[in-house]
PyMOL commands that place a pseudoatom at each C-alpha (Angstrom):
pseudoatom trace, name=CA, resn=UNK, resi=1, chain=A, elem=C, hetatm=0, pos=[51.444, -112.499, -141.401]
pseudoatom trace, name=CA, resn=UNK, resi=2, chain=A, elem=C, hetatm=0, pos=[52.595, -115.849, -140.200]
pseudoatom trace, name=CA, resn=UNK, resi=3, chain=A, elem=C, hetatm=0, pos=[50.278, -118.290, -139.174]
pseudoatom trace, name=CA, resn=UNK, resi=4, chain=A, elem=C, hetatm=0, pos=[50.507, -117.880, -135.149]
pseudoatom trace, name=CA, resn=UNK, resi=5, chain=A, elem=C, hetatm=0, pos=[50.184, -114.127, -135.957]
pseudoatom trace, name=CA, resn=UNK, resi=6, chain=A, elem=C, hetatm=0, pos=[47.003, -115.116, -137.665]
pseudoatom trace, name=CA, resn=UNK, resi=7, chain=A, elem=C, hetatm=0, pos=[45.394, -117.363, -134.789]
pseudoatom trace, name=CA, resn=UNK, resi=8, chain=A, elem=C, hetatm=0, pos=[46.432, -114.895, -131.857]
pseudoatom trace, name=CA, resn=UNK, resi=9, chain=A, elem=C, hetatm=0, pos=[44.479, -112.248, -133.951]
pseudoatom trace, name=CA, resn=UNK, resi=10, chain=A, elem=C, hetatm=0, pos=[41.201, -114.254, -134.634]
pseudoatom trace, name=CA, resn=UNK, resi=11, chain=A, elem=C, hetatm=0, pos=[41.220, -115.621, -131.395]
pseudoatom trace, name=CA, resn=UNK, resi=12, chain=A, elem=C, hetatm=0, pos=[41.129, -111.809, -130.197]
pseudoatom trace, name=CA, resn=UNK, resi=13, chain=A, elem=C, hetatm=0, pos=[38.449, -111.764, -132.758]
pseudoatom trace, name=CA, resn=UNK, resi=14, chain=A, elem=C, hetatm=0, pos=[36.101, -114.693, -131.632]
pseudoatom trace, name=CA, resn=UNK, resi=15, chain=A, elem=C, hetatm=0, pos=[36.902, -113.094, -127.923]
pseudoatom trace, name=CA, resn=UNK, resi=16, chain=A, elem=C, hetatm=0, pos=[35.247, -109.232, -128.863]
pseudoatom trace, name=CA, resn=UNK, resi=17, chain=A, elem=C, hetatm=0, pos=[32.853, -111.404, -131.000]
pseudoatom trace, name=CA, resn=UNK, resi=18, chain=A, elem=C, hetatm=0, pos=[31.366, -113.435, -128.075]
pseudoatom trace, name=CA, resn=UNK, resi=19, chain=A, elem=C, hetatm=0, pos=[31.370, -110.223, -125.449]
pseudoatom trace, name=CA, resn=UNK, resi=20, chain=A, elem=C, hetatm=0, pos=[29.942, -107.958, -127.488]
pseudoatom trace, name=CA, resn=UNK, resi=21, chain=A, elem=C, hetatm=0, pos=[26.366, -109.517, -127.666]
pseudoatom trace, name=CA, resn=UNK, resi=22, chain=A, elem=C, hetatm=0, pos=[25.885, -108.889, -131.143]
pseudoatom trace, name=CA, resn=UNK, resi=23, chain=A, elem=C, hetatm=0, pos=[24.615, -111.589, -134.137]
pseudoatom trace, name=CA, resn=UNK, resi=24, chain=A, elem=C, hetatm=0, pos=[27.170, -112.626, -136.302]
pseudoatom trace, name=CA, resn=UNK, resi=25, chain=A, elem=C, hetatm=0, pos=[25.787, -110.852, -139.471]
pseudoatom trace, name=CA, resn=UNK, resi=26, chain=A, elem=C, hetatm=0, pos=[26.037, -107.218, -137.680]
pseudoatom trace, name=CA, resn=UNK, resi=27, chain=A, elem=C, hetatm=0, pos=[29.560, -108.477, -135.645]
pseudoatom trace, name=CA, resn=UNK, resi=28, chain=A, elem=C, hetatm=0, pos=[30.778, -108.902, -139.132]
pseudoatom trace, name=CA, resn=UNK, resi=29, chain=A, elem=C, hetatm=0, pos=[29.426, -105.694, -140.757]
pseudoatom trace, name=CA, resn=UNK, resi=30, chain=A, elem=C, hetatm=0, pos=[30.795, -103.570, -137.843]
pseudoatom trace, name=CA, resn=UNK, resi=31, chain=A, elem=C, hetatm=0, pos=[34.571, -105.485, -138.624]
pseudoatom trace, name=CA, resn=UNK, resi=32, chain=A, elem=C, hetatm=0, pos=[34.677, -105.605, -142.436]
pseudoatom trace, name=CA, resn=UNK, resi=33, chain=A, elem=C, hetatm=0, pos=[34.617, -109.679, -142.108]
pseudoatom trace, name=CA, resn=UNK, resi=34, chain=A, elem=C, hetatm=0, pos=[31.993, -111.956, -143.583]
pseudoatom trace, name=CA, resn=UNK, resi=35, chain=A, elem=C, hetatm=0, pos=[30.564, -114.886, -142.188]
pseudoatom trace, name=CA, resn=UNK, resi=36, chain=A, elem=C, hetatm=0, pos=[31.953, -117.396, -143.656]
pseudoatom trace, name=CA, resn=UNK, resi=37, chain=A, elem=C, hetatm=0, pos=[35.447, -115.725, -141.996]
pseudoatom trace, name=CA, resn=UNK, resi=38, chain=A, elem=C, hetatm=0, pos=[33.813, -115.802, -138.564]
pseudoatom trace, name=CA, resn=UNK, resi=39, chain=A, elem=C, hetatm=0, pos=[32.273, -119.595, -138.780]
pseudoatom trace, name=CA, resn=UNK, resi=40, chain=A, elem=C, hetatm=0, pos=[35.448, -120.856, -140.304]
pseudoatom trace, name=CA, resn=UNK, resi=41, chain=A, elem=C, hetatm=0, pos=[37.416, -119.729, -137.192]
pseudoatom trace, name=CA, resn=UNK, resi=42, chain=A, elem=C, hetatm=0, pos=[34.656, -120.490, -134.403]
pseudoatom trace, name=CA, resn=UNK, resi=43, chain=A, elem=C, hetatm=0, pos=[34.891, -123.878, -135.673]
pseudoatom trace, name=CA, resn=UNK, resi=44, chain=A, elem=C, hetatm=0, pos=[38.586, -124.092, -135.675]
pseudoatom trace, name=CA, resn=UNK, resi=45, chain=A, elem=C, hetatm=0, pos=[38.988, -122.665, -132.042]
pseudoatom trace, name=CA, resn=UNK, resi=46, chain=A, elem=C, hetatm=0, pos=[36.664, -125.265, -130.818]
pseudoatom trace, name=CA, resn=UNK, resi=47, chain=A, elem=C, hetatm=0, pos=[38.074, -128.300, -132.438]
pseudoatom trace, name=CA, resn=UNK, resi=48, chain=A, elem=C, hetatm=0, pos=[39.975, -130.408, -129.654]
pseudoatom trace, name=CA, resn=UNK, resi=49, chain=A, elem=C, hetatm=0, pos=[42.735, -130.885, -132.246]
pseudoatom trace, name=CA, resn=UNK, resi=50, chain=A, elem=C, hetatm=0, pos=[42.993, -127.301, -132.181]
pseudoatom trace, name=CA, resn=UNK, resi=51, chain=A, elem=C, hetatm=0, pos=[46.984, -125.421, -132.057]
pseudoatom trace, name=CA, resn=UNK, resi=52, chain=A, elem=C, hetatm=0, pos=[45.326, -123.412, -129.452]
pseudoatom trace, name=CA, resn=UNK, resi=53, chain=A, elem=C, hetatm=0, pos=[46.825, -123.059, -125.878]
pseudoatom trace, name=CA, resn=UNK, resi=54, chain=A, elem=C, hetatm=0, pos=[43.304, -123.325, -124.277]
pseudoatom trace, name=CA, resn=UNK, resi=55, chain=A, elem=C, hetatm=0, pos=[40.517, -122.790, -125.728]
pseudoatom trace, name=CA, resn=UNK, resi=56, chain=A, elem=C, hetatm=0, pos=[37.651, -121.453, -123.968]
pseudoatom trace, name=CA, resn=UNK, resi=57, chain=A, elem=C, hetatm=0, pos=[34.760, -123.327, -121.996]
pseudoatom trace, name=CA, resn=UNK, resi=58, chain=A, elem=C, hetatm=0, pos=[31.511, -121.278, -121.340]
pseudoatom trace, name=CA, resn=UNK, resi=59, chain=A, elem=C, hetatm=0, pos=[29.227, -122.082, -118.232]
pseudoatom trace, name=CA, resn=UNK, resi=60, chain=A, elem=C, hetatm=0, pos=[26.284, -120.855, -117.291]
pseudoatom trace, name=CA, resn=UNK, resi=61, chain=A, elem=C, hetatm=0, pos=[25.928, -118.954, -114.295]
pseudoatom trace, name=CA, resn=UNK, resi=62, chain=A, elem=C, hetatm=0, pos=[22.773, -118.194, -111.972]
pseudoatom trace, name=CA, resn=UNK, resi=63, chain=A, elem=C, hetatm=0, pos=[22.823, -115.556, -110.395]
pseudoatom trace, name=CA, resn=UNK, resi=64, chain=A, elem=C, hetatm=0, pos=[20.502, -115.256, -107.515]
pseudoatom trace, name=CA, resn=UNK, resi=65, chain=A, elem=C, hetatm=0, pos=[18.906, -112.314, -105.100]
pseudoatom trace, name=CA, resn=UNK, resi=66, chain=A, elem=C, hetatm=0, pos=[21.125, -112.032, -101.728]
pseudoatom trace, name=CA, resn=UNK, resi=67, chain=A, elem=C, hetatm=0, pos=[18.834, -113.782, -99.165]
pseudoatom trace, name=CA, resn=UNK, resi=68, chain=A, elem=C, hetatm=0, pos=[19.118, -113.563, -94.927]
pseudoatom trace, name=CA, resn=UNK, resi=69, chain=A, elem=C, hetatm=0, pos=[20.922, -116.636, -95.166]
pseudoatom trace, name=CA, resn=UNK, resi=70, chain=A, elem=C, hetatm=0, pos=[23.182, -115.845, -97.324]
pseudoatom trace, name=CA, resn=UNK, resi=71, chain=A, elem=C, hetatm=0, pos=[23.887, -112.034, -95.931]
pseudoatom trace, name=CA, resn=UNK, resi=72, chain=A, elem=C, hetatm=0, pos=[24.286, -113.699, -92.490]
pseudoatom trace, name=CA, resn=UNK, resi=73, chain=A, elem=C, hetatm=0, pos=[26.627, -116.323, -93.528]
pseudoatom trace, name=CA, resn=UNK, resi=74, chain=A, elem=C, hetatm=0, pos=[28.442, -114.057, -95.319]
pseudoatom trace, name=CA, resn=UNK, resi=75, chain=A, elem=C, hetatm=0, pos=[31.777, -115.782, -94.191]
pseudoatom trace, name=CA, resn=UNK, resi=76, chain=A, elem=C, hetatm=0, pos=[31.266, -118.744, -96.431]
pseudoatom trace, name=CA, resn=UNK, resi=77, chain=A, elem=C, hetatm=0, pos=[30.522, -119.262, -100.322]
pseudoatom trace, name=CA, resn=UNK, resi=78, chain=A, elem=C, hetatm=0, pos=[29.172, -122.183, -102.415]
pseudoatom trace, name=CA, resn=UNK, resi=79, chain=A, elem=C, hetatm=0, pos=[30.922, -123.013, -105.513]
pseudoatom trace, name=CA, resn=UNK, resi=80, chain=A, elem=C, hetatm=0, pos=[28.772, -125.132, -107.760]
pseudoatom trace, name=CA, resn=UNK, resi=81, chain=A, elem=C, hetatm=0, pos=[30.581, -127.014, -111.101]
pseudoatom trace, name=CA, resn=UNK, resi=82, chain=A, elem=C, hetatm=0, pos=[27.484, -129.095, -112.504]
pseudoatom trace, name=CA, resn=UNK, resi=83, chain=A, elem=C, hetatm=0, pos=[25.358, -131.102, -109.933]
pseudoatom trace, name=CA, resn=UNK, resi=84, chain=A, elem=C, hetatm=0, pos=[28.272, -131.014, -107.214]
pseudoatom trace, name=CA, resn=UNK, resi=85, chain=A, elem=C, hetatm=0, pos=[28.558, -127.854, -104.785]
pseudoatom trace, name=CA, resn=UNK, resi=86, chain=A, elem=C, hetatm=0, pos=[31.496, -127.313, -102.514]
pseudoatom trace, name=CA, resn=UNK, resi=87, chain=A, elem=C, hetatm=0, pos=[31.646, -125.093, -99.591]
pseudoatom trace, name=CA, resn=UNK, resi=88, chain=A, elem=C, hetatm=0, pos=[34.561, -122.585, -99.428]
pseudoatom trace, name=CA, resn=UNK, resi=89, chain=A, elem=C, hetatm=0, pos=[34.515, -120.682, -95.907]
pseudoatom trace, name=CA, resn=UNK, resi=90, chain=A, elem=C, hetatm=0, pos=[36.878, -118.368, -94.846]
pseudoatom trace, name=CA, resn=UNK, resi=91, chain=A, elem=C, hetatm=0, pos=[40.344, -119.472, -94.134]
pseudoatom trace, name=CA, resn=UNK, resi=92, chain=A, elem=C, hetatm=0, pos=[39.782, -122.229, -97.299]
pseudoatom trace, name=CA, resn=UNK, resi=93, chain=A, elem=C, hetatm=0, pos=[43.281, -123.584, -98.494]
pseudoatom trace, name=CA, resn=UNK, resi=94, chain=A, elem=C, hetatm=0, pos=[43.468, -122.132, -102.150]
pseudoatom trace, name=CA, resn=UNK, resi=95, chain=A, elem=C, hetatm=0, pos=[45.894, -125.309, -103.008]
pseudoatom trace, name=CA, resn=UNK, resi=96, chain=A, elem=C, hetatm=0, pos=[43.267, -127.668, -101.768]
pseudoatom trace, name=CA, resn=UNK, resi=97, chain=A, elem=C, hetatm=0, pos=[39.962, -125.905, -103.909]
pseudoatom trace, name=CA, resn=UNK, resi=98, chain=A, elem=C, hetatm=0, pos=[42.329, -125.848, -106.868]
pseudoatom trace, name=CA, resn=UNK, resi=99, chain=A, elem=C, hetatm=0, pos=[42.812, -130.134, -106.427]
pseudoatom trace, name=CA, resn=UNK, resi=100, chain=A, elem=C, hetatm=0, pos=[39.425, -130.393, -105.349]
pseudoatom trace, name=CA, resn=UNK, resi=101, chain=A, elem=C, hetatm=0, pos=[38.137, -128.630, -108.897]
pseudoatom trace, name=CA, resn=UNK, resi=102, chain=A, elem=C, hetatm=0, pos=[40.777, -130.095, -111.140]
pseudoatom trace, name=CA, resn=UNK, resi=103, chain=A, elem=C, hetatm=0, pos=[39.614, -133.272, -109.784]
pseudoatom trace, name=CA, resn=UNK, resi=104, chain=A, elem=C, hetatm=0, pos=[35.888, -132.766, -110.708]
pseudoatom trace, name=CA, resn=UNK, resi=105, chain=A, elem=C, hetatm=0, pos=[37.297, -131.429, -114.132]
pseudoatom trace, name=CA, resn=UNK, resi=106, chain=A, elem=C, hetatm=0, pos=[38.653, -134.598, -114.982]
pseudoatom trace, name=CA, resn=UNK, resi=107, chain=A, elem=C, hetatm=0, pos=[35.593, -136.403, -113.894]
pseudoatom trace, name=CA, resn=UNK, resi=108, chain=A, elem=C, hetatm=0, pos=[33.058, -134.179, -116.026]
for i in range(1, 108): cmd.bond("trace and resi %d" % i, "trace and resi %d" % (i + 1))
show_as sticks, trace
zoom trace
């Protein structure tokens, strides 16, 4: 196995590792790997010297009960990346959200 062989298949790992809501010690018992394996490679996929393509950012997300408002305005959505919150209504110019983020994600 060559070594992009290798990273494609633990970054497959790391993926089933961090959606399937288990602890490391019973992830690795379920997938014959030990945890040494699985820190090794966590670590190396977040490194930003990484041979990765992208690696992955996590955000939290609040979800919140539908209220009036929000059922009655229900041509319009708020997008909120960290303290800022922008406005998308229907008819929004995809081209002009995707600036408008990439923007904000050079400024975070």
């Amino acid at each position: 196995m060559d070594k992009q062989q290798r990273l494609q298949e633990w970054m497959a790992r790391i993926t089933d590792f961090k959606s399937s809501g288990l602890t490391m010690s019973a992830w690795c018992q379920a997938h014959g790997r030990t945890i040494h394996q699985l820190k090794y490679w966590l670590r190396k996929m977040n490194e930003p010297s990484s041979s990765t393509s992208s690696p992955s950012k996590w955000v939290p997300l609040a979800i919140h009960s539908p209220s009036e408002e929000f059922i009655s305005s229900s041509s319009s959505l708020t997008v909120r990346v960290g303290h800022v919150g922008i406005e998308v209504q229907a008819g929004f110019n995809p081209n002009l959200l995707r600036e408008i983020v990439k923007a904000l994600d050079l400024s975070c």
